[in-house]
Each structure stands twice: as structure tokens, then as C-alpha cells.
C-alpha positions in Angstrom: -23.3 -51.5 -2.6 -22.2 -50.7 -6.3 -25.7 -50.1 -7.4 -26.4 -47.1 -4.6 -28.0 -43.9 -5.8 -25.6 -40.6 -5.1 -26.6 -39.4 -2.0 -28.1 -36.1 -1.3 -26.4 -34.1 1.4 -28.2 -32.5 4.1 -31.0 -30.5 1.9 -30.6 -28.4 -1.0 -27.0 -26.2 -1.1 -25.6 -23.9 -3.5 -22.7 -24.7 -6.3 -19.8 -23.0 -5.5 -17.5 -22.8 -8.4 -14.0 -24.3 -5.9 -13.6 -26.1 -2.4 -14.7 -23.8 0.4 -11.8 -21.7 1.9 -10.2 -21.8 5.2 -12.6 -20.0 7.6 -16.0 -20.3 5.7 -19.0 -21.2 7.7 -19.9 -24.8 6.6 -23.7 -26.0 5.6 -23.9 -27.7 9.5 -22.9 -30.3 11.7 -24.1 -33.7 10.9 -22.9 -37.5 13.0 -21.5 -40.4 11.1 -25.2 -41.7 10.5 -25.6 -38.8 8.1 -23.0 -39.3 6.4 -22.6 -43.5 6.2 -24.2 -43.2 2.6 -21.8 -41.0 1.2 -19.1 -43.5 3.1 -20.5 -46.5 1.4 -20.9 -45.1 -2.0 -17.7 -44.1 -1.6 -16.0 -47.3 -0.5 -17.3 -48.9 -3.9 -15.6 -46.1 -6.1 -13.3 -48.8 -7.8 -16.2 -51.0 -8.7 -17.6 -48.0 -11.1 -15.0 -48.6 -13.8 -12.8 -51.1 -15.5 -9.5 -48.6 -16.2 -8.2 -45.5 -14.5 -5.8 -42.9 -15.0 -5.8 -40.1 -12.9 -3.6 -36.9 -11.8 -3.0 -35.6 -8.5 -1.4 -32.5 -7.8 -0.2 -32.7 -4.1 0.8 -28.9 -2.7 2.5 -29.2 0.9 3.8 -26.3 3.3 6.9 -27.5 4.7 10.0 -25.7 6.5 11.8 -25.3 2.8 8.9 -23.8 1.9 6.2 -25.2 -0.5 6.9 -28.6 -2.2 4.6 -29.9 -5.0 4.4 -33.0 -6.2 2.4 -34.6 -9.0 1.0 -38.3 -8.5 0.2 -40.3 -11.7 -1.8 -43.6 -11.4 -2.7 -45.9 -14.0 -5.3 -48.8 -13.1 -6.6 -51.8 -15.3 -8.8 -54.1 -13.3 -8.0 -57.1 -12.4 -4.8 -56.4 -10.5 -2.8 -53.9 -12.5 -1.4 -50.2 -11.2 1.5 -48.0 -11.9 1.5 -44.8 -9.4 4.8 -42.1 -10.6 5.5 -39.8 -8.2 7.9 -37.0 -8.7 8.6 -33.0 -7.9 6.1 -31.0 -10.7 8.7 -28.7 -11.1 10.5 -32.0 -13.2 13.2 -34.5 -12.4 16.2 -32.1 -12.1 15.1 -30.9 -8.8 14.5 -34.2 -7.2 14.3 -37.7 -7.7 11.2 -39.8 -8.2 9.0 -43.1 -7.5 7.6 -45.8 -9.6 5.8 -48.6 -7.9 4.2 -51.4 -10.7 1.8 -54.0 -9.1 1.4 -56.8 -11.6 0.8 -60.3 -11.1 0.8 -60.1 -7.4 4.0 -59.1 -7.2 4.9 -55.4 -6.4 7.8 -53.7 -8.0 9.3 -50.2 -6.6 11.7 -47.8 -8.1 13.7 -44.8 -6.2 15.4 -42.9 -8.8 17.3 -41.3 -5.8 19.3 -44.4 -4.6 18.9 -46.0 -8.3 17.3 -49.2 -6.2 14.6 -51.5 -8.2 13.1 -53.5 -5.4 10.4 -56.5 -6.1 8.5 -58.6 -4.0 5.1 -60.1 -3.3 2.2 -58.4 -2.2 1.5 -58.6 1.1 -1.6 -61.2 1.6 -4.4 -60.2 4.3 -5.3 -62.8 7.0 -8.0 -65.3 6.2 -11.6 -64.6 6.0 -10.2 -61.0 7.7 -12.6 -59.5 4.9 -15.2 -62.0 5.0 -15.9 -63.2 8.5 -19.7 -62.8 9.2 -18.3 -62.7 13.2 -16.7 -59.9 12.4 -18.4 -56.1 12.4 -17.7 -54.0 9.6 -15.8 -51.8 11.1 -13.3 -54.9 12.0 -13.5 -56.0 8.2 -10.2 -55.7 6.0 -11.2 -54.0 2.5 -10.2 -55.8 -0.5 -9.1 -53.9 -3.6 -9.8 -55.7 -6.6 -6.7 -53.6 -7.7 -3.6 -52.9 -5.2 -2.1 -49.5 -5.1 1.4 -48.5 -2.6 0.0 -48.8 0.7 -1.0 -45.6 2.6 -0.4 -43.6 -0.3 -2.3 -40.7 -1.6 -3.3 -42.5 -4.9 -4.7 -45.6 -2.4 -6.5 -42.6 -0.6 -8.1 -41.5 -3.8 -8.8 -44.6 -5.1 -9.3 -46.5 -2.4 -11.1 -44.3 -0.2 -12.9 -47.1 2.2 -10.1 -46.7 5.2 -9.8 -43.0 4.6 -13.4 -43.0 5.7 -13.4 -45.3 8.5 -10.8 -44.8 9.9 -9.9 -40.5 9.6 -12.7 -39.2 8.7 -15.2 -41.0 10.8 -13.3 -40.8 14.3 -13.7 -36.5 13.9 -16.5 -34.1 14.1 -18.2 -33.6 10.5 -19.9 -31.2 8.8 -21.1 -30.9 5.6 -20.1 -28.6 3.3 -21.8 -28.2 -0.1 -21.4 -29.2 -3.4 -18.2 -27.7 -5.9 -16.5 -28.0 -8.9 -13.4 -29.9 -9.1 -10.4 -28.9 -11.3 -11.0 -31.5 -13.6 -14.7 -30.1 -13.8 -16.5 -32.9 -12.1 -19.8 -31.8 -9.2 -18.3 -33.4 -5.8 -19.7 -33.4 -2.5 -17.6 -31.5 0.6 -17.1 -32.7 4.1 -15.3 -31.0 6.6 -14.0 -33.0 9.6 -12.5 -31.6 12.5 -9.7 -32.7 14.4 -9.5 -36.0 13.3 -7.7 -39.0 14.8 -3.7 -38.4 13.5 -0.8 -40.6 13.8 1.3 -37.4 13.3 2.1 -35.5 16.7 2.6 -32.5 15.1 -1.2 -31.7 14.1 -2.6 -33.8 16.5 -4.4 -31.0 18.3 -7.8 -29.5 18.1 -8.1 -26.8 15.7 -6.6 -29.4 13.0 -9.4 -30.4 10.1 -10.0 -31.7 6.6 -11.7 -30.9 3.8 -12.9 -33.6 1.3 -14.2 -34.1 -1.9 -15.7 -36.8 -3.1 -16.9 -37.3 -7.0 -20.7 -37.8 -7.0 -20.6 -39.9 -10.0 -18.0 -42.5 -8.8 -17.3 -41.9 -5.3 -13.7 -41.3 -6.4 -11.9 -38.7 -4.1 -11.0 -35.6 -6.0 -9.8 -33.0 -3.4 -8.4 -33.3 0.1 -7.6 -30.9 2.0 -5.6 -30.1 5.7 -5.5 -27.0 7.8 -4.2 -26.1 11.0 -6.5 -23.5 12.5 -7.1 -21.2 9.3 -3.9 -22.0 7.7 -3.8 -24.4 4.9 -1.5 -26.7 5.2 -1.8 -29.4 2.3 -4.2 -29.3 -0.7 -4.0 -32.3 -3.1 -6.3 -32.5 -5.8 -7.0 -34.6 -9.1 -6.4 -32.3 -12.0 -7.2 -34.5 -15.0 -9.4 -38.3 -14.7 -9.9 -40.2 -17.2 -12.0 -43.5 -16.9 -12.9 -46.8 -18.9 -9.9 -45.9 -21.7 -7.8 -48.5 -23.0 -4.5 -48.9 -21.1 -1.9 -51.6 -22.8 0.3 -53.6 -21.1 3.1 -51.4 -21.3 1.9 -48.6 -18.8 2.9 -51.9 -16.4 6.3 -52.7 -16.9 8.9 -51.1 -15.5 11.7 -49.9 -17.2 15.2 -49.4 -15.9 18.7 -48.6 -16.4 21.4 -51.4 -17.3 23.5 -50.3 -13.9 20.4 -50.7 -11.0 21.2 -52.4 -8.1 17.7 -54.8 -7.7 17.2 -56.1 -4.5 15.4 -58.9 -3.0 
């Protein structure tokens, strides 16, 4: 599937210079037919370079009011990742994350509890990605490099399951063509009240809006809104691809008085 052209969307739109805002009439309804092209272009993103590092700025509304984060992720392929997550607003106002995959063998940091934790990475069944029995939909993705689980740099990077199984069980729309932050031409969906494991925006006037990079299939914005308010807006502010990374963006570093478990 790496050698896919970037698909067109839904005839000829307009540039718009930023994602479209909450409330703006989108290009027009499409099914997932229309849109399995993008999805498949998409779940090769990984296979489009050899390194990676990329930044995500992740905006949230919460009861305390807004909370930022920033979401740094180093990949070298075969099998090495660092993700850092911490507040933007720096370290003094909240602890952080480090997880280091490496050798098969995953390695997490909470600065909060001062906790290194290390253990292997968690294997898939057998032939669960290759059965020919199985339909695609029932096919486990492999990465060729593993990122946390469920997190937004996986999302990002990874954006095969995002696609299957979000994006694909809502209505879609497409939305155009934008510029990212880091400058790059993606292509917006909108999807509307996908399926959520979270009660509180499972409900109807819940949607997404999603950017994908039309050169690598990379996901570059992602956005949530309830009704017209917007909720969450993470987006990749700098990318970088195919740059040498040396081993030491993979080893974790910690103080002489962590507590390491298992």
C-alpha cells in the first residue's frame, strides 16, 4: 500500500490557510468507500520514512480550566521511540512522562511518583495480523516501531486504528484542504458522533476534525467538539523526517534515588 498516490478528495476545494472552525459548513457528506483511500494511505504513514521527530501541542478544556500539554516523539526504525510528555507551561507546574521502547522492552518514567518501570512489550496473538481467514477489519496492525499504547503520539503515527476503528464507525464529511502549523497541505475530515468509550461525549452532536499530511499520511491536527464548542485541539507544530537520531535520544536517564519496579 506504501506506493499509493495521495488521494484527491471529493473534487476540487479551496486552500484555507487553518483547520475549518466549529460551525463551518463542510465540502459534503461522503461513506467510508469514499474515503478508504485516504484510510489506506494513511495506515502506511510509518512506512514513508526511516526517522521521526515530531511535536504535538495537545490544548484540552477541562474543569481547572485549559491544560496544555506538549508531546515529543522520537522514532528510528526498526523498533526505537521515545514519547516526553509534560505541561508546556514547564516542569514546575506538573510532573511529566518518558516512555523508551528499545529492544522490545518498554521503559516508563512518572516524574510524579519518581517510579521507572520496565518491561516487555506486549506480543500480539499469532498470525492475528496475518491470517488470510481473517477480514481486514479483524486484522491486528503491526508497527514496525512501537509507541505507548492508545496514546496521542500512536494516534499520530500510527493512525491505522484511529481510522478503523473512530473515525470509520461515524458520519463523514469531507472538509477541504489546509495548512498545518508546521506548514504542511493536509487533507480534513470531519466525522460526527463517532463511536466513544467516554460517556461523557458519547452523544450526538459530538464530532472530529482530522488532518491528515498528504505527503506521508501522518496525522497533523485532531480536533473534538461538543456541539459548536471546541473541546480539544492537538496539533503537530514542528516534524522533522529522515534526520539522524543517535542512540542516546533512547536511553533513559534517571536519578540515583528512583524506585524501579518490575
Amino acid at each position: 500500500m506504501s506506493e499509493l498516490p495521495v488521494p484527491a478528495l471529493a473534487g476540487p476545494v479551496p486552500a484555507i490557510a487553518g483547520p475549518v472552525p466549529a460551525g463551518s459548513t463542510v465540502a459534503r457528506r461522503v461513506d467510508v468507500g469514499e474515503v478508504t483511500p485516504l484510510f489506506r494511505f494513511m495506515r502506511d504513514a510509518e512506512q514513508r520514512f526511516e526517522t521521526l521527530r515530531m511535536t504535538i501541542v495537545d490544548r484540552r478544556l477541562s474543569a481547572s480550566g485549559d491544560l496544555v500539554e506538549r508531546v515529543n516523539v522520537w522514532v528510528r526504525h526498526p523498533g526505537a521511540s521515545r514519547v516526553v510528555v509534560g505541561r508546556a507551561d514547564g516542569p514546575a507546574r506538573g510532573g511529566y512522562h518518558v516512555w523508551v521502547v528499545r529492544d522490545e522492552t518498554v521503559t516508563h518514567y512518572d516524574a510524579d511518583a519518581n517510579v521507572v518501570r520496565s518491561r516487555p512489550r506486549l506480543s500480539i496473538p499469532a498470525g492475528a495480523d496475518s491470517d488470510d481467514n481473517l477480514p481486514a477489519f479483524g486484522r491486528v496492525y503491526r508497527p514496525r516501531t512501537a509507541l505507548p499504547a492508545g496514546s496521542l503520539a500512536d494516534t499520530f503515527v500510527h493512525p491505522h486504528g484511529f481510522c478503523r476503528n473512530v473515525l470509520a464507525s461515524g458520519d463523514l464529511s469531507t472538509a477541504g484542504i489546509a495548512t498545518s502549523a508546521d506548514g504542511r497541505e493536509m487533507a480534513l475530515v470531519r466525522c460526527d458522533h463517532p463511536r466513544s468509550a467516554t460517556i461523557l461525549v458519547d452523544r450526538p452532536d459530538h464530532w472530529l476534525l482530522v488532518g491528515a499530511d498528504r505527503a506521508t499520511g501522518l496525522i497533523l491536527l485532531l480536533e473534538e467538539h461538543v456541539r459548536e464548542e471546541l473541546t480539544r485541539r492537538a496539533e503537530v507544530t514542528a516534524l522533522a523526517l529522515d534526520e539522524p537520531i543517535g542512540d542516546e535520544a533512547f536511553v533513559l536517564h534517571a536519578s540515583a534515588d528512583v524506585r524501579r519496579l518490575y
